[in-house]
DRENPA-3360 file (N, C-alpha, C; in nm, 2 decimals, always signed):
BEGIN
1 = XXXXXXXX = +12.94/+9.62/+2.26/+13.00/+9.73/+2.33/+13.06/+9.67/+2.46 ~ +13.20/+9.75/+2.50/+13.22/+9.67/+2.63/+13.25/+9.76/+2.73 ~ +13.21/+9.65/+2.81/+13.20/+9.70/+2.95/+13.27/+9.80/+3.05 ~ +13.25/+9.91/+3.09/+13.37/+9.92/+3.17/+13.38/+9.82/+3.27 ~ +13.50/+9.85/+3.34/+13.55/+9.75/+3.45/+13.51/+9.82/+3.60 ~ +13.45/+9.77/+3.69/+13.41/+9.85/+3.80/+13.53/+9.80/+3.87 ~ +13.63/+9.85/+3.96/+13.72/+9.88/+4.07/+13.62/+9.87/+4.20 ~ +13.65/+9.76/+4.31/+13.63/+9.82/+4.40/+13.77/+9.84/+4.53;
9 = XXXXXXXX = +13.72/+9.96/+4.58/+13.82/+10.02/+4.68/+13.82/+9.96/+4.80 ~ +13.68/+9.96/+4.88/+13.65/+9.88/+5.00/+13.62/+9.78/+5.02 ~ +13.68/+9.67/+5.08/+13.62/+9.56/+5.11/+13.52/+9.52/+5.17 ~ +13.42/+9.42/+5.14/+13.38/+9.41/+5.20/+13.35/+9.31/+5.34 ~ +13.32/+9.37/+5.47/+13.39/+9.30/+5.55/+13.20/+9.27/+5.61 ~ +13.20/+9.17/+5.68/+13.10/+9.09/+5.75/+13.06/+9.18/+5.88 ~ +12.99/+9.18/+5.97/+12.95/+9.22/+6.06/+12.91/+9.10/+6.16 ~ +13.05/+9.14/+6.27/+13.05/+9.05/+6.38/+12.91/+9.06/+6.46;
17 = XXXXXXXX = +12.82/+8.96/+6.49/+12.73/+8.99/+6.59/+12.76/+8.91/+6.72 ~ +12.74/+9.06/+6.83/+12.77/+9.01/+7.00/+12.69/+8.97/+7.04 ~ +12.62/+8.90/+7.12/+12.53/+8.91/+7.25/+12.62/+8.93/+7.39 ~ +12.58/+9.04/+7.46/+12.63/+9.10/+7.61/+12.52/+9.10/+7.69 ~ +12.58/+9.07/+7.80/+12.52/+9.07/+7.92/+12.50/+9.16/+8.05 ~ +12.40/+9.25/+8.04/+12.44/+9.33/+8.13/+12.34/+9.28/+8.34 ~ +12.45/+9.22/+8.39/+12.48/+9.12/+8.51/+12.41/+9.17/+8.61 ~ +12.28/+9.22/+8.66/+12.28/+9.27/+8.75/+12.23/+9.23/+8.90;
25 = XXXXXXXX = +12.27/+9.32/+9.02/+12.25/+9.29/+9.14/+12.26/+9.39/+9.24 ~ +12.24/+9.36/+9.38/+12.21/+9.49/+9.47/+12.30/+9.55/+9.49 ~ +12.35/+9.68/+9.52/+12.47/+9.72/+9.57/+12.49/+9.61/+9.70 ~ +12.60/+9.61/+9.76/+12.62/+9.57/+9.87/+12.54/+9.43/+9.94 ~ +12.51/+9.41/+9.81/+12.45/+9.21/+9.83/+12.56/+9.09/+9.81 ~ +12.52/+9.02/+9.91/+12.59/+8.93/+9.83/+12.58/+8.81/+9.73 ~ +12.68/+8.78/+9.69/+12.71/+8.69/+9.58/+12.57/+8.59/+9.53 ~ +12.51/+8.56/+9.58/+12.34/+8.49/+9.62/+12.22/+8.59/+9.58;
33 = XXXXXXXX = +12.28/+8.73/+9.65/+12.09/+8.78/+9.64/+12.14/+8.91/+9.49 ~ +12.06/+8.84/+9.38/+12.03/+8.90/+9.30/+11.91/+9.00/+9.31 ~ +11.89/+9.08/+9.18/+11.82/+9.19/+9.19/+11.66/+9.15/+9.12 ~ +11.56/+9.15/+9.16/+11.41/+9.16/+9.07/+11.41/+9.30/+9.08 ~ +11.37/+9.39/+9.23/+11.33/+9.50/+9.19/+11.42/+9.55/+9.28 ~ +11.46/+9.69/+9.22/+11.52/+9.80/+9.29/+11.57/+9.91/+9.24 ~ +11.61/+10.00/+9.28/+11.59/+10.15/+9.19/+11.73/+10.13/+9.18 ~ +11.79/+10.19/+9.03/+11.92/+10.20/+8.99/+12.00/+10.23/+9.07;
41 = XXXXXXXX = +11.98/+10.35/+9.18/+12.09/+10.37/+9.27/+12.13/+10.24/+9.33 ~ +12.06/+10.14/+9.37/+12.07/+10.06/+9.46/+12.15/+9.93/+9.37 ~ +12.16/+9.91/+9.24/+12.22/+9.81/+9.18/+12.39/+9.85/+9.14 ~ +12.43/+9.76/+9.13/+12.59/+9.73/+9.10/+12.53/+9.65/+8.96 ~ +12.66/+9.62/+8.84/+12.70/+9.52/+8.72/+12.83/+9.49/+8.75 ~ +12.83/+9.40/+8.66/+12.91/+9.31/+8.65/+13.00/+9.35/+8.54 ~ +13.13/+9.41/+8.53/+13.20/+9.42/+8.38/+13.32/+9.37/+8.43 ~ +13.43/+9.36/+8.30/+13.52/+9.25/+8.29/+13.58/+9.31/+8.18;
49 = XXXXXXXX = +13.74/+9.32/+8.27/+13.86/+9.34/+8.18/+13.93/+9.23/+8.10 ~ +13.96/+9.28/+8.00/+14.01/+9.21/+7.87/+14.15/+9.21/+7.90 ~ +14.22/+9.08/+7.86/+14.36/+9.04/+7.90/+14.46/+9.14/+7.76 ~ +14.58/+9.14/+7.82/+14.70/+9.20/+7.73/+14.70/+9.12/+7.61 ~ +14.63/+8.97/+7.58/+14.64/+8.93/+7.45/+14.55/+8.94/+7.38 ~ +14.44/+9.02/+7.44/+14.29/+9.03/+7.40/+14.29/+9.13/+7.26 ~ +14.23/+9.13/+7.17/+14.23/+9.26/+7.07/+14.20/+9.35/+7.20 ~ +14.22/+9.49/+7.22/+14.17/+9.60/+7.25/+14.22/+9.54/+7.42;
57 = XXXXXXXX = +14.31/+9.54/+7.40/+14.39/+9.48/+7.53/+14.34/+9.59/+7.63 ~ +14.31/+9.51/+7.77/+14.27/+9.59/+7.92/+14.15/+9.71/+7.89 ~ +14.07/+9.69/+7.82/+13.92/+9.75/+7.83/+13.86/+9.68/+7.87 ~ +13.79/+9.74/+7.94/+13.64/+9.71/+7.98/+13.54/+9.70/+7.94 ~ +13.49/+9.57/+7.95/+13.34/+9.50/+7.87/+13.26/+9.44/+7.95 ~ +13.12/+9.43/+7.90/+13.01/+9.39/+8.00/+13.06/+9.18/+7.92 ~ +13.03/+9.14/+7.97/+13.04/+8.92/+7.93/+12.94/+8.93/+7.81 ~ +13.00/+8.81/+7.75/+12.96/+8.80/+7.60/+13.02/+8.74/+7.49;
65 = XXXXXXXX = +12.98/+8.76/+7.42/+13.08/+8.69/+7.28/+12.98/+8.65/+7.15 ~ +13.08/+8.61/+7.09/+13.00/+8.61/+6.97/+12.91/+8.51/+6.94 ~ +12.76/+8.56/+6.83/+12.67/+8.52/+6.79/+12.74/+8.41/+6.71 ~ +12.70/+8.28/+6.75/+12.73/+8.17/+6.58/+12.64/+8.15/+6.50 ~ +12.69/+8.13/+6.39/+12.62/+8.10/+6.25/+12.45/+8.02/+6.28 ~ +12.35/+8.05/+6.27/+12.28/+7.95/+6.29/+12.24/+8.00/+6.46 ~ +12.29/+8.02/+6.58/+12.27/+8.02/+6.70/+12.18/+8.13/+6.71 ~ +12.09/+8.12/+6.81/+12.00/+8.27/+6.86/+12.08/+8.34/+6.95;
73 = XXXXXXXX = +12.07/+8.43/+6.98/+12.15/+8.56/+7.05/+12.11/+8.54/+7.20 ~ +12.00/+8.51/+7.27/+12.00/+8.45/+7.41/+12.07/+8.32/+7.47 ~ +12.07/+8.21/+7.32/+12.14/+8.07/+7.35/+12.30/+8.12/+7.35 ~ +12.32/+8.20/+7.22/+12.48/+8.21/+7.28/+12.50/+8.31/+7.37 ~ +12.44/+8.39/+7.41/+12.52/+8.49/+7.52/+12.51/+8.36/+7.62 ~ +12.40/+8.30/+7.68/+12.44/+8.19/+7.76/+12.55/+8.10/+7.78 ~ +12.55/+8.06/+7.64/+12.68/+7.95/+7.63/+12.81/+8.05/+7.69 ~ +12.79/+8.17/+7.63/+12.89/+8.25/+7.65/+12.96/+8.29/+7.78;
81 = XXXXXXXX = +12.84/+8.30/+7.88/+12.82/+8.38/+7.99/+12.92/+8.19/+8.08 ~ +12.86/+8.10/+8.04/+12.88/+7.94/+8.11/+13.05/+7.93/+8.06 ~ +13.09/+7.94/+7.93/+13.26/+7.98/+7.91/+13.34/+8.04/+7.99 ~ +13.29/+8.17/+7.98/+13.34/+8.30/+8.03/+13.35/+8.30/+8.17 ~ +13.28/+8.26/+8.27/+13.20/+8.31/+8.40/+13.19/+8.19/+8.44 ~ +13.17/+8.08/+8.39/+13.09/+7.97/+8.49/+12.95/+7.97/+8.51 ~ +12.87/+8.01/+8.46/+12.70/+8.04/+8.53/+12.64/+7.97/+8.42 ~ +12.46/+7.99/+8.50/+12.41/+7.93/+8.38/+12.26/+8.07/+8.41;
89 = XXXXXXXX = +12.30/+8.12/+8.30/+12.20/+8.23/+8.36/+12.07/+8.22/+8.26 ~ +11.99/+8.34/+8.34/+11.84/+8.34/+8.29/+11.87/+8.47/+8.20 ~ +11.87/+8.45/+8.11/+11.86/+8.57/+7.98/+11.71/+8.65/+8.01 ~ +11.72/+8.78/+8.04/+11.57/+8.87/+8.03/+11.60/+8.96/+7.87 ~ +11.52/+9.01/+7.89/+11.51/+9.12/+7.78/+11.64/+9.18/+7.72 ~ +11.57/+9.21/+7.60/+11.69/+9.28/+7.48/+11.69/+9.44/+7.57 ~ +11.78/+9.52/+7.55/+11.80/+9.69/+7.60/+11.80/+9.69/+7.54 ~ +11.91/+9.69/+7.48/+11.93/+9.76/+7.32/+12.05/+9.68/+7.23;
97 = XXXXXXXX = +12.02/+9.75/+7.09/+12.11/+9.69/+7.03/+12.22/+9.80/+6.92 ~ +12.32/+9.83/+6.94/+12.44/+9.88/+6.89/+12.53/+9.86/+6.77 ~ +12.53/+9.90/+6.67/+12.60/+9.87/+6.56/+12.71/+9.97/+6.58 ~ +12.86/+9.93/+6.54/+12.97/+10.03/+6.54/+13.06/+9.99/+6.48 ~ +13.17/+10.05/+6.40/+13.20/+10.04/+6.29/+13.39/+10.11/+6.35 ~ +13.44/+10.07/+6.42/+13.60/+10.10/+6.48/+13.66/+10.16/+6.33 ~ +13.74/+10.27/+6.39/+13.82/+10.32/+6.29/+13.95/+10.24/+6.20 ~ +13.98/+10.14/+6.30/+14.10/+10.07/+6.23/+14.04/+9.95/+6.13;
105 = XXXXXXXX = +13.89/+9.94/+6.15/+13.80/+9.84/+6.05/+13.75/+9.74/+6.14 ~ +13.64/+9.71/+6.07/+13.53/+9.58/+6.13/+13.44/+9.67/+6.18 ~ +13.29/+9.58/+6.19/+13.20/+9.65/+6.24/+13.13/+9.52/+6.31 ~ +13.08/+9.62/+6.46/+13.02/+9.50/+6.55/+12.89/+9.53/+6.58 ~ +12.82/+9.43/+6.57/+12.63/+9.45/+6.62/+12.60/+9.37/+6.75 ~ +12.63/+9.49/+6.84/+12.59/+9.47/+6.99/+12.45/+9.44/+7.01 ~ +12.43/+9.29/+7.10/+12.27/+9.32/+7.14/+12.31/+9.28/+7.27 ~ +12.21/+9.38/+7.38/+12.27/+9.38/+7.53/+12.15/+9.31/+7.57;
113 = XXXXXXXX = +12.17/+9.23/+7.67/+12.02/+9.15/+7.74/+12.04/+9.17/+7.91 ~ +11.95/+9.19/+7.97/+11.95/+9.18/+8.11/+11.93/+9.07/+8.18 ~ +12.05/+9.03/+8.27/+12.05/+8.88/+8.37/+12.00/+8.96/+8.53 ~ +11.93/+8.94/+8.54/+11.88/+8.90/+8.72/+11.90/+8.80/+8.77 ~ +11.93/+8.69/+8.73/+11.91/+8.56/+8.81/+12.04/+8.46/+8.76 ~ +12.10/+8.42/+8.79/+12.18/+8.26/+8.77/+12.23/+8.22/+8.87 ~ +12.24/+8.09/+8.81/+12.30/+7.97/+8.88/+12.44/+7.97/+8.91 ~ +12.52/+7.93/+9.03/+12.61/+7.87/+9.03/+12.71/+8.04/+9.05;
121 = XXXXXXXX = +12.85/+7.98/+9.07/+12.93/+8.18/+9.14/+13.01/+8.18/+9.02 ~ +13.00/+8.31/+9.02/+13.11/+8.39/+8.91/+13.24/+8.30/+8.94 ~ +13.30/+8.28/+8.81/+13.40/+8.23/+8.85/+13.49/+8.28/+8.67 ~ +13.61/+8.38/+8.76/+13.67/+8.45/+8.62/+13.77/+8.30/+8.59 ~ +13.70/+8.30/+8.42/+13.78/+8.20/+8.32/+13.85/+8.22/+8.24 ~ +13.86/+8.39/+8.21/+13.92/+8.43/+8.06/+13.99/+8.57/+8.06 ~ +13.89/+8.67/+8.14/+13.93/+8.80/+8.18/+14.10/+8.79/+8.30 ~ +14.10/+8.91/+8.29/+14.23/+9.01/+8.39/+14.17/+9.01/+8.52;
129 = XXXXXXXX = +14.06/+9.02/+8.45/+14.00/+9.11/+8.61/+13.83/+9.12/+8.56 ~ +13.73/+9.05/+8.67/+13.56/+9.07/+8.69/+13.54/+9.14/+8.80 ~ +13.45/+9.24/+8.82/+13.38/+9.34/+8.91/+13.27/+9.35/+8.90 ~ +13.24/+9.36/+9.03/+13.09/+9.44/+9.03/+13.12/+9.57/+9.06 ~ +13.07/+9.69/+8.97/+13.06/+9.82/+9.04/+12.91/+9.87/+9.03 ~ +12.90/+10.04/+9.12/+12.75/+10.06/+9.11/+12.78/+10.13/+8.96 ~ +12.61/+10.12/+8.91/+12.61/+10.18/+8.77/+12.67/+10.29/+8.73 ~ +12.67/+10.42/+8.92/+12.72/+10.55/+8.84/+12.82/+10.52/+8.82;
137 = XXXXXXXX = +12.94/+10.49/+8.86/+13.08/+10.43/+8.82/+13.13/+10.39/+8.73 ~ +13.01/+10.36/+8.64/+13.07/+10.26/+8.52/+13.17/+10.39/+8.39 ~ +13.14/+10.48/+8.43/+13.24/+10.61/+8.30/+13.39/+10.62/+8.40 ~ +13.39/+10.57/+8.53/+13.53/+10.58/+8.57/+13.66/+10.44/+8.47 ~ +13.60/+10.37/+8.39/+13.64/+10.24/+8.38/+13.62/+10.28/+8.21 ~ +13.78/+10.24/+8.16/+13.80/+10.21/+8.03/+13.76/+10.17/+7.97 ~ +13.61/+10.17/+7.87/+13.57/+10.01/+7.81/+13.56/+10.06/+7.69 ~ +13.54/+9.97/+7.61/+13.56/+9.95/+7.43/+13.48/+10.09/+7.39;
145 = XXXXXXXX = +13.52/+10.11/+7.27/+13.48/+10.24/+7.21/+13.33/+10.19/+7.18 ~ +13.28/+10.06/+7.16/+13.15/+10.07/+7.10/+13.08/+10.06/+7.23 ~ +13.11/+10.04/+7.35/+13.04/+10.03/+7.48/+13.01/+10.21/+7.52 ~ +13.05/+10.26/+7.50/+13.09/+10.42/+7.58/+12.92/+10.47/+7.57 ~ +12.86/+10.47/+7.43/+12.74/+10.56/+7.49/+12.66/+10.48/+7.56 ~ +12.62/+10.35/+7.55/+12.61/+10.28/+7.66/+12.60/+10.25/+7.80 ~ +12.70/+10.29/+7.83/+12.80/+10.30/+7.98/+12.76/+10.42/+8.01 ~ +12.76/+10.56/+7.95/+12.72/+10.65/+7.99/+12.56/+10.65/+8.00;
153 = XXXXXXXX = +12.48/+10.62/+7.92/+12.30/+10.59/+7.91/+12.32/+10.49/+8.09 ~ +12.36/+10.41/+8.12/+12.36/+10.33/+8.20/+12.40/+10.38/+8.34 ~ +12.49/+10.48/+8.37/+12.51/+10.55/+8.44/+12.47/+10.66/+8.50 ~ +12.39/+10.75/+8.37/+12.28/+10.88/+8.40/+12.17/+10.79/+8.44 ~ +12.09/+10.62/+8.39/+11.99/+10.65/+8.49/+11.85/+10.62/+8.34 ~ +11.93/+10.61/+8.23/+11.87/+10.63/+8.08/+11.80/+10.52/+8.05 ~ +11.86/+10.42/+8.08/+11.88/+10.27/+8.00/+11.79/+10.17/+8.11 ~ +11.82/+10.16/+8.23/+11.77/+10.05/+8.29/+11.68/+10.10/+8.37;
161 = XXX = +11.55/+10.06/+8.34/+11.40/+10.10/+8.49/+11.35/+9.94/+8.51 ~ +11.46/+9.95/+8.64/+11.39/+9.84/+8.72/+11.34/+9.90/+8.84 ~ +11.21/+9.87/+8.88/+11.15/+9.90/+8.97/+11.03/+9.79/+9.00;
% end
């Protein structure tokens, strides 16, 4: 008897994995005094606009890049963070992690870690443009469609309890 023939329609496509960094520090500190404890109001992050040759040109992203084959998600957001930034930071805890799936195709699996501490000054390598703003601010700022519920969790006060 033979077989039908199965068609397929969708490709299928891999799943990019990120590690991001979400950069934190005092409002109104400087460049040196990082944050251990203090209530959300009191913190600023670090986000970073993507250049006009960037996919998803001039959005707003927290530092990062991609997971390699074989790499852990702390080692590369670091290597990442040392590329991107210049630093050599202390990876803390996972927040969360994000799967999203863009309408024009591809799907990305965000895992966000919190930095309190590094070495050495920001120093923009790749971006348009690095900032620190305070957290509630972060929904006045354009960033990637897979960042938005994020940025908003991060700005109500949802996502980060440092204290």
């Amino acid at each position: 008897m033979k077989r039908p023939s199965v068609k397929t329609t969708r490709r299928s496509r891999s799943i990019k994995r990120v590690a991001a960094a979400l950069i934190l520090r005092r409002a109104n500190s400087g460049e040196d005094e990082r944050t251990a404890s203090a209530s959300t109001g009191d913190l600023s992050i670090l986000i970073c606009q993507r250049t006009r040759h960037q996919p998803f040109p001039l959005k707003w992203e927290f530092p990062g890049g991609k997971i390699e084959p074989g790499e852990q998600p702390r080692d590369a957001l670091r290597r990442e963070l040392d590329e991107e930034l210049g630093i050599d930071a202390t990876i803390g805890d996972e927040i969360t992690r994000i799967q999203h799936t863009y309408s024009r195709g591809g799907t990305v699996e965000l895992r966000f870690f919190v930095v309190n501490d590094f070495a050495g000054q920001i120093e923009n390598r790749i971006f348009k443009d690095v900032r620190w703003v305070a957290l509630q601010e972060l929904p006045k700022f354009d960033f990637l469609e897979a960042d938005a519920g994020l940025v908003e969790d991060i700005a109500a006060g949802r996502l980060l309890n440092i204290g």
